[in-house]
C-alpha positions as CSV (number, residue, x, y, z in Angstrom):
1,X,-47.0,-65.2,-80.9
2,X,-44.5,-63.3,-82.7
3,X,-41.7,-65.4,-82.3
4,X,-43.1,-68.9,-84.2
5,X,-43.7,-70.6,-81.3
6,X,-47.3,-71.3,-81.0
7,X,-50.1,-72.1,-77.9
8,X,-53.0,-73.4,-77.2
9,X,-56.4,-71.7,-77.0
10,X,-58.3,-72.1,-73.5
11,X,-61.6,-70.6,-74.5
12,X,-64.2,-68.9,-76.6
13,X,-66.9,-66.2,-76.0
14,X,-68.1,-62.4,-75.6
15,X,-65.5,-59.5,-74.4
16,X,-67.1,-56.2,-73.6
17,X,-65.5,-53.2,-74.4
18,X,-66.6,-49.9,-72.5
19,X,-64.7,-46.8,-73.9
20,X,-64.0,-43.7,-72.1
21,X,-66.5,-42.0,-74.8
22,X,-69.4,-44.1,-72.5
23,X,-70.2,-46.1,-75.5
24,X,-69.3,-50.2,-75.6
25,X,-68.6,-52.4,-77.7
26,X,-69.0,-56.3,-77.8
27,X,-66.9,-58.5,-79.3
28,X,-68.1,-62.1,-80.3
29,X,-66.6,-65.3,-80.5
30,X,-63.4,-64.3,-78.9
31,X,-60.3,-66.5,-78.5
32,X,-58.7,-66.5,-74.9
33,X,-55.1,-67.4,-75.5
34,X,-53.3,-68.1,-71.9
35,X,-49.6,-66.6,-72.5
36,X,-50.3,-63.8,-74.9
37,X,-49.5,-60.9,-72.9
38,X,-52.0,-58.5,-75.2
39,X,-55.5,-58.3,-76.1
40,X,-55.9,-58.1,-79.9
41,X,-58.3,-56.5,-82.0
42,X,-58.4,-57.0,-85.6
43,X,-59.0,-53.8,-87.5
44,X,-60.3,-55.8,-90.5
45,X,-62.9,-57.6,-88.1
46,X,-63.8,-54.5,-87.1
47,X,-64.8,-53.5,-90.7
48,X,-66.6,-56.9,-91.4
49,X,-68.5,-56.4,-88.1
50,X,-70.3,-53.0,-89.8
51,X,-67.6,-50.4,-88.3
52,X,-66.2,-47.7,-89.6
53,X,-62.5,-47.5,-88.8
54,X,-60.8,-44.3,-89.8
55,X,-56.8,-43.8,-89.0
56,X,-55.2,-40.5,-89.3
57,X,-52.1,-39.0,-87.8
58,X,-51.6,-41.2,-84.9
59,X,-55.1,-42.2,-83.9
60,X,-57.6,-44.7,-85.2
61,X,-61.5,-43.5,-84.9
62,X,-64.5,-46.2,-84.9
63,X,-67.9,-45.3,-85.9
64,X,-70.7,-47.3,-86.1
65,X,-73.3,-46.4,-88.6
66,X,-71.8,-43.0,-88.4
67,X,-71.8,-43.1,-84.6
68,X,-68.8,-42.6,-83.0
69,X,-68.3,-45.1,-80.8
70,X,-64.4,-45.2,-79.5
71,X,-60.9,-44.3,-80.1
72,X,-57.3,-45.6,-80.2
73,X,-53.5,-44.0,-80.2
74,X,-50.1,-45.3,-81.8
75,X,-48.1,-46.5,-78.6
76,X,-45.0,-48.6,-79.6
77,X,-46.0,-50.3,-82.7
78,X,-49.2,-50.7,-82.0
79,X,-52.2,-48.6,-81.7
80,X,-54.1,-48.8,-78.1
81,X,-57.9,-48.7,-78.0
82,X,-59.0,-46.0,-75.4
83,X,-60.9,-48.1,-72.8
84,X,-62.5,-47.0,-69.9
85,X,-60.9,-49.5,-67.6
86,X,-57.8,-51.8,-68.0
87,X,-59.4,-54.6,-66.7
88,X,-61.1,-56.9,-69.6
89,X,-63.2,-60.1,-68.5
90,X,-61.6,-60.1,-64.7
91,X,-57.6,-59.5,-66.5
92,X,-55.8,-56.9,-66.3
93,X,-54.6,-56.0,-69.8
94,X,-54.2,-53.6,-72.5
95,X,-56.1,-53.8,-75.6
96,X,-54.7,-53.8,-79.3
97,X,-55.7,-52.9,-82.7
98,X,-53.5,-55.1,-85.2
99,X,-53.4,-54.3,-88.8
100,X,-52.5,-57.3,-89.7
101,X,-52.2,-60.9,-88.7
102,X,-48.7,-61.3,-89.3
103,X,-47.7,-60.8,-85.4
């Protein structure tokens, strides 16, 4: 939460992705996290999942078996997955990368 208070979670399941490339990508076993005011993606999740995330100057490629498949930009701290829409599962949001999990 980033300031050591913590919550509860209020769900679990699937959040689709859909970048502005016109690829998508699902995400599985998902935490939904009432208060927390940004969607997070783990980078190293990413990487366990099978893709290939490259970061260079500012911007964070993913590639799926060599595939690209989305992008993301540094934006205050934090770099910002390119998505086609800001609306994830009905909420209006942005979505993260984090590099780690100290928050």
């Amino acid at each position: 939460m980033g300031n050591a208070a913590t919550n509860g979670i209020i769900g679990k399941g699937q959040v689709l992705l859909k970048f502005t490339s016109g690829k998508s990508l699902c995400l599985n076993n998902q935490l939904q996290v009432r208060s927390l005011r940004r969607n997070l993606v783990s980078s190293s999740l990413l990487d366990i999942a099978g893709f290939e995330v490259n970061q260079k100057a500012g911007k964070i490629v993913i590639l799926r078996n060599g595939v690209f498949v989305g992008k993301a930009y540094r934006s205050g701290g934090f770099f910002v997955l390119n998505v086609a829409s800001d609306v994830v599962n009905g909420n209006a949001s942005s979505i993260y990368i984090a590099e780690s999990v100290d928050l």
